[in-house]
C-alpha positions as MATLAB code, in Angstrom:
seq = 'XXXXXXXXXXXXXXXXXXXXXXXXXXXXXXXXXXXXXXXXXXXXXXXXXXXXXXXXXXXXXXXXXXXXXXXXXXXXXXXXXXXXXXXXXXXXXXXXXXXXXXXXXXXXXXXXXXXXXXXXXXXXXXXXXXXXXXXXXXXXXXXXXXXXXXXXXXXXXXXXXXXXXXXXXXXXXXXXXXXXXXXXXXXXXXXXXXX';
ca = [
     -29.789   25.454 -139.097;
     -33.090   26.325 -141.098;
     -33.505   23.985 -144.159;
     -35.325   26.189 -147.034;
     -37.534   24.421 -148.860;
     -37.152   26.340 -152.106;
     -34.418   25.286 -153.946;
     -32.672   28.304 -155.602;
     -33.116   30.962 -153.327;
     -30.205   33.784 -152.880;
     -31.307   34.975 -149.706;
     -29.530   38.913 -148.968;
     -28.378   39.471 -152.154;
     -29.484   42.770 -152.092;
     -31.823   42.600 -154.960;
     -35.030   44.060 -155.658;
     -38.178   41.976 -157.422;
     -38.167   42.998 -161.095;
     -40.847   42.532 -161.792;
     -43.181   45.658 -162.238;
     -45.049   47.231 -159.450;
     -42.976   44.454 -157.097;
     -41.534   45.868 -153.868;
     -40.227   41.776 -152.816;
     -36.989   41.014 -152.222;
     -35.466   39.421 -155.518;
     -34.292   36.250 -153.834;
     -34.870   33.691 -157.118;
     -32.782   34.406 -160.241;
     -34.002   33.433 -163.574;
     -31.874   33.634 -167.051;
     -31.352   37.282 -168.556;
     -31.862   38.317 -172.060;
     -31.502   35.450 -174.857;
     -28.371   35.906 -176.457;
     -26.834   36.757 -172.993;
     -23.532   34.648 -172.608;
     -23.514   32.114 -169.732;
     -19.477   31.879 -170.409;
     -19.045   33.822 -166.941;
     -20.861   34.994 -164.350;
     -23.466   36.214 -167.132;
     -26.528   38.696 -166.593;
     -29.398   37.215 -164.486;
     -33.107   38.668 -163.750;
     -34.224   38.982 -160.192;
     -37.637   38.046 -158.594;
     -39.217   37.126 -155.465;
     -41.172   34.041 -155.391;
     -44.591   34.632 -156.619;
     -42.680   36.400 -159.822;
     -40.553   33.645 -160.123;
     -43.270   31.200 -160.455;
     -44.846   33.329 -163.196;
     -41.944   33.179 -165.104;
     -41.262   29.491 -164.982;
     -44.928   28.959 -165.913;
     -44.354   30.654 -168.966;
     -40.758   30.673 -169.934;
     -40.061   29.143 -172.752;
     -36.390   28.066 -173.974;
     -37.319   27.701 -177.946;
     -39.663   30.951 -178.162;
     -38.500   32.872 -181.362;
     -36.876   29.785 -183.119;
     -38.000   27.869 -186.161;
     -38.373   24.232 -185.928;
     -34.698   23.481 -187.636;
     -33.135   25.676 -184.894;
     -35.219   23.560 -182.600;
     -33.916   19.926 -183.778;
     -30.265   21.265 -183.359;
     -31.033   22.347 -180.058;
     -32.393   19.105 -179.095;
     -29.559   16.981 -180.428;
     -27.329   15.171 -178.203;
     -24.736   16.603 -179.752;
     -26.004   20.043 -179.594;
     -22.479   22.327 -178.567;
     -20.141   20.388 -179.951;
     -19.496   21.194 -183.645;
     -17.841   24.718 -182.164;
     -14.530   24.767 -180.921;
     -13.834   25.868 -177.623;
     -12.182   29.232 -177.732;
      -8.844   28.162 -176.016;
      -8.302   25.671 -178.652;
      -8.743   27.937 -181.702;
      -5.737   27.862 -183.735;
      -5.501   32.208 -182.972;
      -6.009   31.648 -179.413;
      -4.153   34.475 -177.338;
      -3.684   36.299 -180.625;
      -6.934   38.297 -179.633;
      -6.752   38.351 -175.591;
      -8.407   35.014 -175.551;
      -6.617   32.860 -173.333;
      -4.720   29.939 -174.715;
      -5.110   26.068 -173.863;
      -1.438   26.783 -171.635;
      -3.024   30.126 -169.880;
      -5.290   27.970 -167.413;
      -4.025   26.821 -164.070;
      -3.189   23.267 -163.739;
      -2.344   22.446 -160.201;
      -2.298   18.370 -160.508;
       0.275   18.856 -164.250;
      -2.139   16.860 -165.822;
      -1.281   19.221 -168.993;
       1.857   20.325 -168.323;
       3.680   17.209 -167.184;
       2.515   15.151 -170.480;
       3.621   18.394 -172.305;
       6.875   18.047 -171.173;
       7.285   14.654 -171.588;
       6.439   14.622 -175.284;
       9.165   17.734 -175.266;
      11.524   15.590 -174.029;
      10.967   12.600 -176.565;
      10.892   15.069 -179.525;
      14.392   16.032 -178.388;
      15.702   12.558 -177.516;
      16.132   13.371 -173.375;
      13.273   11.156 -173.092;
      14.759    9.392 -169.525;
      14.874   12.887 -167.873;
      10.976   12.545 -167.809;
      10.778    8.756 -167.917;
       8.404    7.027 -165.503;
      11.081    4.387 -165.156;
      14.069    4.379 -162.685;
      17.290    3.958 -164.136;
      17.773    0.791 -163.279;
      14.513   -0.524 -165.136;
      15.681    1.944 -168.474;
      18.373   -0.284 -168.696;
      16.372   -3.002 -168.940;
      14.100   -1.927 -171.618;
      17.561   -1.009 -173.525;
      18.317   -4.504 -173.383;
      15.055   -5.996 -174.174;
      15.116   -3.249 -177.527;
      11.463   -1.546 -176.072;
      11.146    2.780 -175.015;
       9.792    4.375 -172.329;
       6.661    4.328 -173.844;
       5.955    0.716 -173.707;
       3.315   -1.194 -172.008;
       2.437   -4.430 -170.689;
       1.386   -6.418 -173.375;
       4.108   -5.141 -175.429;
       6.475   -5.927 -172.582;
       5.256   -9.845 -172.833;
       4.926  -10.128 -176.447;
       8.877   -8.378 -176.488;
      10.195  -11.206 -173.978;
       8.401  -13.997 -175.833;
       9.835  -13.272 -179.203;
      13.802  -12.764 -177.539;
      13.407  -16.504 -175.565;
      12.022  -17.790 -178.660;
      15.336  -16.517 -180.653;
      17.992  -17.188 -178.003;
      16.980  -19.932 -176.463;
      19.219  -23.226 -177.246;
      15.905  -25.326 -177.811;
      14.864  -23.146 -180.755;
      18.286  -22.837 -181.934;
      19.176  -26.243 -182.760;
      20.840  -26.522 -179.473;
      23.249  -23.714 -179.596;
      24.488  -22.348 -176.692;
      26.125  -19.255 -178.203;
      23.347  -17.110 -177.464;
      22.482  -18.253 -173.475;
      24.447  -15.282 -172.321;
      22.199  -12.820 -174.118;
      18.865  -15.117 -173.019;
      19.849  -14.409 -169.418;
      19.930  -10.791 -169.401;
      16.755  -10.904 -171.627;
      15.175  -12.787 -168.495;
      16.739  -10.802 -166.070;
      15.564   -7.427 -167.903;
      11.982   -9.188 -167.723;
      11.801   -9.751 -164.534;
      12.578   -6.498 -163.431;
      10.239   -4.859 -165.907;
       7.060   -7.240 -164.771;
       7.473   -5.971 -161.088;
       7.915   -2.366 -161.900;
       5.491    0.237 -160.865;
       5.395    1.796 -164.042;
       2.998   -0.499 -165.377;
       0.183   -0.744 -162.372;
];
C-alpha cells in the first residue's frame, strides 16, 4: 500500500486543475466561492498541487470583512447565537426537516420522547426503567419512576426516622409499615436502574 505524503489529495476524481492555462489533474480541493454553504456536500475548487500551494499561500479567510465582522468570527462562540434549522419553531413548515425527521438508530431521541409521553399521560410504568416488582417498591416508599439515588436514601431515612419505635416514644404501631419501608429499600439499592 503506497502512503501519500500529501494530506488531502483526491486522487481519480476526474477533475481538471482550475486554475488557468493548467492541464494537471485537480487532485487538491480548496473552498468555493465565499458565501457558498458548507451545510452539504457544498461547491469546492479543484487544483493540482503547485495551484494548490498558490492558493493556500494567499487565501485568506477574513478578506472583504471589516474588523467587527472579524472579532465575531474569532469568538469562541462564533455559530452559536443562530438556531439550527431543525429546531426553528416552523421547522418542516418550509421542507426543512424537523428535529423528529432525522434517523435515530440507538432511540436516544425517540425513547426519552416517549417516555415523557407516557408520564404526561399517567402510563408512566409502561416505559419505566424499573421492573414491576421494584415499582412497587417505590409505591411504598411514596418516590416515581423518576427518582434517583440520593433521593432514594434521603426517602428511606426520613420513613425509619418516622416509624421507627425509638423515635416514636416506643410505639410499636407503626413496625409493620417500617418493615416494608426496609424491605422496599433494599430492593431499590440493588436495582439496576440506578448504576
Amino acid at each position: 500500500m503506497r502512503k501519500d505524503k500529501f494530506h488531502g489529495r483526491f486522487e481519480d476524481v476526474g477533475q481538471e486543475c482550475q486554475a488557468p492555462d493548467c492541464q494537471q489533474p485537480g487532485e487538491f480541493r480548496a473552498p468555493g466561492i465565499r458565501g457558498n454553504s458548507f451545510d452539504g456536500p457544498g461547491m469546492w475548487r479543484w487544483f493540482c498541487l503547485e495551484h494548490i500551494r498558490e492558493f493556500n499561500a494567499g487565501y485568506d479567510w477574513f478578506e472583504g470583512m471589516n474588523a467587527d465582522e472579524i472579532l465575531a468570527a474569532q469568538s469562541p462562540a462564533a455559530g452559536w447565537a443562530s438556531e439550527t434549522r431543525a429546531f426553528k419553531p416552523d421547522a418542516g413548515v418550509d421542507g426543512t426537516p424537523r428535529w423528529a425527521d432525522f434517523a435515530d438508530p440507538l432511540d436516544a431521541i425517540g425513547g426519552r420522547a416517549a417516555d415523557i409521553k407516557a408520564r404526561a399521560s399517567g402510563n408512566a410504568a409502561v416505559y419505566s426503567k424499573f421492573t414491576p416488582r421494584e415499582q412497587q417498591a417505590l409505591t411504598e416508599m411514596g418516590l416515581d419512576v423518576d427518582t434517583d439515588r440520593p433521593a432514594l436514601r434521603r426517602r428511606y431515612s426520613d420513613l425509619v426516622r418516622r416509624y421507627h419505635p425509638d423515635r416514636n416514644g416506643g410505639d410499636r404501631s407503626h413496625e409493620a409499615r417500617l418493615g416494608r419501608v426496609v424491605e422496599a429499600y433494599q430492593l431499590l439499592k440493588q436495582s439496576t436502574a440506578f448504576s
